[in-house]
C-alpha positions in Angstrom: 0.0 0.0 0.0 1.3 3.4 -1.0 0.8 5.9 1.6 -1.0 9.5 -0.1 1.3 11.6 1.1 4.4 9.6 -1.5 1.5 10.0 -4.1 1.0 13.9 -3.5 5.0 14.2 -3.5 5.2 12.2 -6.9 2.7 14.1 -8.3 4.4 17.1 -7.3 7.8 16.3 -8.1 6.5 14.8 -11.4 3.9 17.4 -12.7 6.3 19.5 -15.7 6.5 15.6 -16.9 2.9 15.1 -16.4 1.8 17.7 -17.8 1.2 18.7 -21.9 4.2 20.7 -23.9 5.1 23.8 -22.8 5.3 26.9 -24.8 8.3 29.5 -24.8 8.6 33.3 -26.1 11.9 33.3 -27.9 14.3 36.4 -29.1 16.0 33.9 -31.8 19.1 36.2 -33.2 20.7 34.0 -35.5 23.3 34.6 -38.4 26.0 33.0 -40.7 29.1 34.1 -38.6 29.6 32.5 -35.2 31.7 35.7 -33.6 29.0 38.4 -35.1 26.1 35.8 -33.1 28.4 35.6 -30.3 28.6 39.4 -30.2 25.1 39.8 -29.9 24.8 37.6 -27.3 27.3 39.2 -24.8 25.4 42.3 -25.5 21.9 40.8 -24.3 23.7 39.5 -21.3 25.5 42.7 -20.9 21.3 44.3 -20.5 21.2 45.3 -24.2 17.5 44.1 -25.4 17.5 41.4 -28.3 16.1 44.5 -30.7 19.0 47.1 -29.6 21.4 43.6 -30.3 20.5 43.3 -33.9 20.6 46.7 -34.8 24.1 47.3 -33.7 25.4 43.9 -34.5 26.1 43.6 -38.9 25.0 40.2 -40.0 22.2 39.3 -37.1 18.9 39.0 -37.4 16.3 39.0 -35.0 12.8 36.7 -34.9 10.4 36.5 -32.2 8.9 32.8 -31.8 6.3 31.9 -29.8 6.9 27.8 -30.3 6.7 24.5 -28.3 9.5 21.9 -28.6 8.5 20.1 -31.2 7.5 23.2 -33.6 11.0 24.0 -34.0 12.8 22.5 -37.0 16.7 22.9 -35.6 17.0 20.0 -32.9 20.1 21.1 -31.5 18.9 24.8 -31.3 15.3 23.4 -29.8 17.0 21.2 -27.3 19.4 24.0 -26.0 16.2 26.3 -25.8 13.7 24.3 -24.0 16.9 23.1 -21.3 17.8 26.7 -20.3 15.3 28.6 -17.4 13.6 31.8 -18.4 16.0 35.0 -18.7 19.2 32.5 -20.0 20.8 33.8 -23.3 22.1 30.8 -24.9 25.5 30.4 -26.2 26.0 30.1 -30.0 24.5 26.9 -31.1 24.8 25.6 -34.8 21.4 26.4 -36.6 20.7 25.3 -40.3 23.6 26.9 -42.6 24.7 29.4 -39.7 24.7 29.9 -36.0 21.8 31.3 -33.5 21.3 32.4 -30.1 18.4 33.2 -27.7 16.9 35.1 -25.0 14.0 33.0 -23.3 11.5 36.1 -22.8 8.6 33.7 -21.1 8.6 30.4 -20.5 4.7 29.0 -20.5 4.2 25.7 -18.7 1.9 23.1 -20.5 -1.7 22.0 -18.9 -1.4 20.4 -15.6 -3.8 16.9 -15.2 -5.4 17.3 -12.0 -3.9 15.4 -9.0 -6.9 12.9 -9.0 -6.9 12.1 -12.5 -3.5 10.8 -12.2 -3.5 9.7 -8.9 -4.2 5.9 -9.6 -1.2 6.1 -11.9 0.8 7.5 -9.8 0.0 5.1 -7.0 0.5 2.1 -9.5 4.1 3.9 -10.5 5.3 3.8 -6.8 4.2 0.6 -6.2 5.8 -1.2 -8.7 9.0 0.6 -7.9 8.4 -0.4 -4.6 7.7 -4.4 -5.8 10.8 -3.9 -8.0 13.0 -3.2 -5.0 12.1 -5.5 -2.7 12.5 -8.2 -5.2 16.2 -7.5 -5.6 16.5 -7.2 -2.0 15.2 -10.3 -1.5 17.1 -11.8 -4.6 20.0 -10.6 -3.0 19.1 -12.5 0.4 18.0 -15.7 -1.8 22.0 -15.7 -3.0 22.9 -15.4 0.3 21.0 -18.4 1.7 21.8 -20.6 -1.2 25.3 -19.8 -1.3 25.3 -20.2 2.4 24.1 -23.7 2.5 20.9 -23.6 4.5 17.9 -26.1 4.0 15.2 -25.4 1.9 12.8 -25.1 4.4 14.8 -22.2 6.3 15.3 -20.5 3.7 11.4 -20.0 3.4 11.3 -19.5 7.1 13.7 -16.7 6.7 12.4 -15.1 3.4 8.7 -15.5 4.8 7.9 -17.5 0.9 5.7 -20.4 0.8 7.3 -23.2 0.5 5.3 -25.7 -1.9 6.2 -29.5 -1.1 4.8 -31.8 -3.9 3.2 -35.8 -3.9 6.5 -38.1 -5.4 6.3 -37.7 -9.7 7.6 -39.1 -12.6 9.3 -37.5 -15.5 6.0 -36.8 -16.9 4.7 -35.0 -13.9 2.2 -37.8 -13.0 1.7 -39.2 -9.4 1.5 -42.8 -8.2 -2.0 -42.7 -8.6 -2.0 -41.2 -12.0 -2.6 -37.5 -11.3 -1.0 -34.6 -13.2 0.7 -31.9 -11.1 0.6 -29.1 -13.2 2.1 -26.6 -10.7 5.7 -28.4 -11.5 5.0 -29.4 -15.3 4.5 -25.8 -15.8 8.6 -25.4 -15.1 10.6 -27.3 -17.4 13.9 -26.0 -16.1 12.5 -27.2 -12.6 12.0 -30.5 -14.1 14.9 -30.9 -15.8 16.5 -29.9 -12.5 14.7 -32.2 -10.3 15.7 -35.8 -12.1 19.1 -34.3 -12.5 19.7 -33.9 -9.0 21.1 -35.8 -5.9 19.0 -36.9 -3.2 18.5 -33.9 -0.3 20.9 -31.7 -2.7 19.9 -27.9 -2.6 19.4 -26.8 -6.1 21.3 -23.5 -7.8 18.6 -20.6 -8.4 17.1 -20.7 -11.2 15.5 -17.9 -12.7 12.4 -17.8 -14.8 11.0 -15.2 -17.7 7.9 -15.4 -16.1 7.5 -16.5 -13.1 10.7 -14.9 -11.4 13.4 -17.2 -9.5 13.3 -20.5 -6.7 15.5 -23.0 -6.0 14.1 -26.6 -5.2 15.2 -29.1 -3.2 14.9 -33.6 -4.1 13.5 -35.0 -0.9 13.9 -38.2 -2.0 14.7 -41.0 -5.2 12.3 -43.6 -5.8 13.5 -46.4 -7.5 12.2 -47.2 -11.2 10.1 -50.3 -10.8 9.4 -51.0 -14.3 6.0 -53.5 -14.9 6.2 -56.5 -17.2 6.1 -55.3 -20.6 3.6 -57.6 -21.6 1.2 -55.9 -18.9 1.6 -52.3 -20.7 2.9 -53.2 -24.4 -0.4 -51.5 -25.7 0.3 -49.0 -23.4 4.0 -48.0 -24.6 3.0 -48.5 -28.3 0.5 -45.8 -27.9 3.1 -43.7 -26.3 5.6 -44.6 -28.8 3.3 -43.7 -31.7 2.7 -40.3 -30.0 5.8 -39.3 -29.5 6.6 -39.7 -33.1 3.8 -37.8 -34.5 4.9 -34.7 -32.1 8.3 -35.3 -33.0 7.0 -35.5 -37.0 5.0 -32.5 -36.4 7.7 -30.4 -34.6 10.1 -31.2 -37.3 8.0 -29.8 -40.3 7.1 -26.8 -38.4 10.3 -26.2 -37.1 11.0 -26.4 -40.9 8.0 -24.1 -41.9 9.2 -21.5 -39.3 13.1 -20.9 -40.3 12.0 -20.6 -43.8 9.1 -18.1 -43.1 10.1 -14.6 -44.0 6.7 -13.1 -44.1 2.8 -14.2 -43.8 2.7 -15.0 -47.6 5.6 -17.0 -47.4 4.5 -19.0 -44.1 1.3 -19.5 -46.1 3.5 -21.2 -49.0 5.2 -23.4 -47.1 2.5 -24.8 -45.2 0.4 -25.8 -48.1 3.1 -27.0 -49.5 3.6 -29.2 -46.8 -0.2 -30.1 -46.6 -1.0 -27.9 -43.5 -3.4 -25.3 -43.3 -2.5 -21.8 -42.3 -5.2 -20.3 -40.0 -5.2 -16.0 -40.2 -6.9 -14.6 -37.5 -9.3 -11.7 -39.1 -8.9 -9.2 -36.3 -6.4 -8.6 -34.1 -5.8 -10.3 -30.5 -5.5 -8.8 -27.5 -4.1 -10.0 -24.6 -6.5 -9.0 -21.9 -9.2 -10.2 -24.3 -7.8 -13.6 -26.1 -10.2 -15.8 -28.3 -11.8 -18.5 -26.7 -11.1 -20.6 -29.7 -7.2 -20.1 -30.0 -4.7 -22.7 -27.7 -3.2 -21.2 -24.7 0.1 -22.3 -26.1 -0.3 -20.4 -29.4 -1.7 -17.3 -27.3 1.5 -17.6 -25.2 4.1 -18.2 -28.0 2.5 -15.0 -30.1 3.0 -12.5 -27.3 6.6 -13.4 -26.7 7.7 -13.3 -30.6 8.6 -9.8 -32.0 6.9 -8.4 -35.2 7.4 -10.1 -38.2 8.8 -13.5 -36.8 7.6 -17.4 -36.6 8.1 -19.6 -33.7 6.9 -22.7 -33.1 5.4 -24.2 -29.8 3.2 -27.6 -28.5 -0.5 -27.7 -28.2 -3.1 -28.8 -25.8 -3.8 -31.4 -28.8 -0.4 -33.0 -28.7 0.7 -31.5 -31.6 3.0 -28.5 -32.7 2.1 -25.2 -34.2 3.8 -22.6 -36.3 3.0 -18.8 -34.8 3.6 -16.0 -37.0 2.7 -12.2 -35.6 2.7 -9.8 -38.6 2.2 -6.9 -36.8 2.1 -5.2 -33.1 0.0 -2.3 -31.9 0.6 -0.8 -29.1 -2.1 -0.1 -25.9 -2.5 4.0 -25.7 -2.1 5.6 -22.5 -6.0 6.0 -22.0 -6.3 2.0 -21.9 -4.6 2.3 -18.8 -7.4 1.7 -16.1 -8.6 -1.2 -18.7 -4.8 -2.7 -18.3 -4.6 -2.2 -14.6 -8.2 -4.2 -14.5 -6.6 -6.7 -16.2 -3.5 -6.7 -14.1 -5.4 -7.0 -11.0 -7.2 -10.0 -12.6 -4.4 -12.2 -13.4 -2.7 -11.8 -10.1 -5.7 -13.2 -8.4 -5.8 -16.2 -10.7 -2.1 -16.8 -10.0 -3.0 -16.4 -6.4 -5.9 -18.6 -6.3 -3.9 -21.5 -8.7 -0.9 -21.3 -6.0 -4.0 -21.4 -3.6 -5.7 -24.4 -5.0 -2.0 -26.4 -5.8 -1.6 -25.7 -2.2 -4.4 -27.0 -0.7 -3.9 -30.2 -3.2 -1.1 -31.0 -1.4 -1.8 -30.8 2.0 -4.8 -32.9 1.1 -2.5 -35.5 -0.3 -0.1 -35.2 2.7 -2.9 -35.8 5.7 -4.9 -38.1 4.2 -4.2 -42.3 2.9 -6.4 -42.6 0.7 -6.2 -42.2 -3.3 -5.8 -39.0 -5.1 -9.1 -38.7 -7.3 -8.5 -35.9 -9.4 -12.0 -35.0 -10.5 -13.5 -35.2 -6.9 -11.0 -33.0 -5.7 -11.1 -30.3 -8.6 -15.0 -29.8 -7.9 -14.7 -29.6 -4.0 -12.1 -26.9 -4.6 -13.8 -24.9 -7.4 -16.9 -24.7 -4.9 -15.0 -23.2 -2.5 -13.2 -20.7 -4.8 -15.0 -17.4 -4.8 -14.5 -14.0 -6.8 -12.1 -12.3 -3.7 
């Protein structure tokens, strides 16, 4: 929470940025020779006014501009007259085919927002500074810990972070009892980590694009026991034949993506290699996605840049080719809309940790069987809107 008065000070401290583009009353004397502009200069400083200037100075001429920034065609010249305070004569700056100087007469500031129309903004501002520093503080503490050779669970103590223990899994993610645990699948570097490590060994941190950093710690290896093959043989030829078609299908878009340079050429390939290529008709928005469009192709479009293929699973077993031919940018007045949004998705992270939580702990105090769909309807009755 972000006390008022650190909003008030912001705003304060903020509001020439805040506000629209001032305007400023220039005495522009400008001419081809640097020493005749120079002259004119010392004479303004020296209490001469701007007219007086260019009447005794051959070679100067004087123009009155009334201008914002962005009106003035000279960058240099605009950025040295919209840095200096009102009354400075600038030094000679180069201006077009000669040099110029100025007196700022006025200096007009632009149209202020009122506090309470940015206030929300403001407050958002600060807080993510705020969030941004105490993650590096605490990264910094993480390090510490790790480095230090404390166990897992102290370092949770310490750092006041859940610590999330999970029911034994295999290297597909899949219990004893056959159910999925999505809140470690969702981490392939985790995985990857987890069957690579010793038993009670302290992983390194490991630091996610989107999820931010944790370590994990193996608790304990359970020995393969393998079943008669003749008891799954069905069983592993299904497997076997699915693996194959993703690896088929991951191969021919991974070749249908390198060689894509542009939508028509994407297009090209795929019919060419008997694949259809899907164009959505309007564009797709993040806080708004289709209901019709894979969660893995959502995903994989808003972390490609404009103009690029990449290619990533889906939900089907399969593997998709995602091309994003152009990106528009959210204006500033979409900003309550995004902060709606914002809010939104933290609480379903929240209440996913929440519900992979609670999971757990079922599994942890009770004997019996894990059944999957009981369990996902007693929690989604309890989940509420808050």
């Amino acid at each position: 929470e972000v006390p008022d008065e650190d909003v008030q000070t912001a705003y304060e401290i903020r509001l020439r940025e805040l506000s629209g583009p001032e305007t400023r009353v220039l005495a522009q004397l400008s001419g081809a020779d640097r020493s005749a502009v120079q002259e004119a200069a010392d004479q303004i400083v020296a209490g001469a006014t701007p007219e007086d200037a260019a009447n005794t100075v051959d070679g100067v001429d004087l123009t009155v501009l009334r201008v914002q920034e962005s009106e003035l065609a000279d960058d240099a010249f605009a950025s040295a007259a919209f840095r200096a305070p009102e009354g400075d004569v600038l030094i000679p700056v180069p201006s077009g085919s000669g040099w110029a100087t100025a007196l700022i007469r006025e200096v007009v500031p632009g149209d202020a927002p009122a506090f309470e129309d940015v206030e929300e903004l403001l407050r958002q501002d600060l807080a993510q500074r705020d969030a941004e520093r105490i993650f590096e503080t605490n990264l910094e503490s993480l390090y510490d810990f790790v480095g230090g050779g404390f166990e897992i669970s102290e370092i949770a103590t310490e750092m006041g972070v859940p610590l999330l223990r999970f029911a034994p899994i295999d290297v597909r993610a899949t219990t004893q009892s056959g159910a999925f645990v999505g809140g470690v699948a969702r981490f392939p570097d985790a995985m990857q980590t987890a069957f690579d490590a010793l038993e009670g060994e302290l992983s390194d941190i490991i630091e996610d694009d989107n999820d931010g950093v944790y370590v994990l710690s193996l608790d304990e290896v359970i020995p393969q026991n393998a079943p008669p093959l003749e008891t799954i043989r069905e069983d592993v030829l299904a497997t076997y034949k699915t693996i194959r078609r993703a690896e088929a299908l991951e191969e021919i878009a991974s070749g249908i993506s390198t060689a894509a340079t542009s939508l028509e050429t994407l297009q090209s390939n795929a019919a060419a290699a008997g694949l259809e290529a899907i164009v959505l008709e309007a564009p797709v928005e993040r806080r708004a996605p289709p209901p019709n469009v894979d969660n893995q192709i959502l995903a994989q479009a808003f972390a490609l840049a404009e103009q690029s293929a990449g290619v990533t699973p889906t939900a089907d077993g399969g593997s998709a080719v995602v091309w994003v031919d152009a990106i528009m940018r959210d204006d500033a007045s979409d900003a309550p809309a995004l902060l709606d949004v914002g809010k939104r998705i933290l609480a379903d992270s929240i209440r996913s940790d929440l519900e992979i939580a609670f999971r757990q702990a079922a599994v942890e105090v009770s004997d019996l069987q894990i059944n999957s769909g009981e369990i996902e309807t007693y929690v989604q009755s309890m989940a509420g809107e808050e």
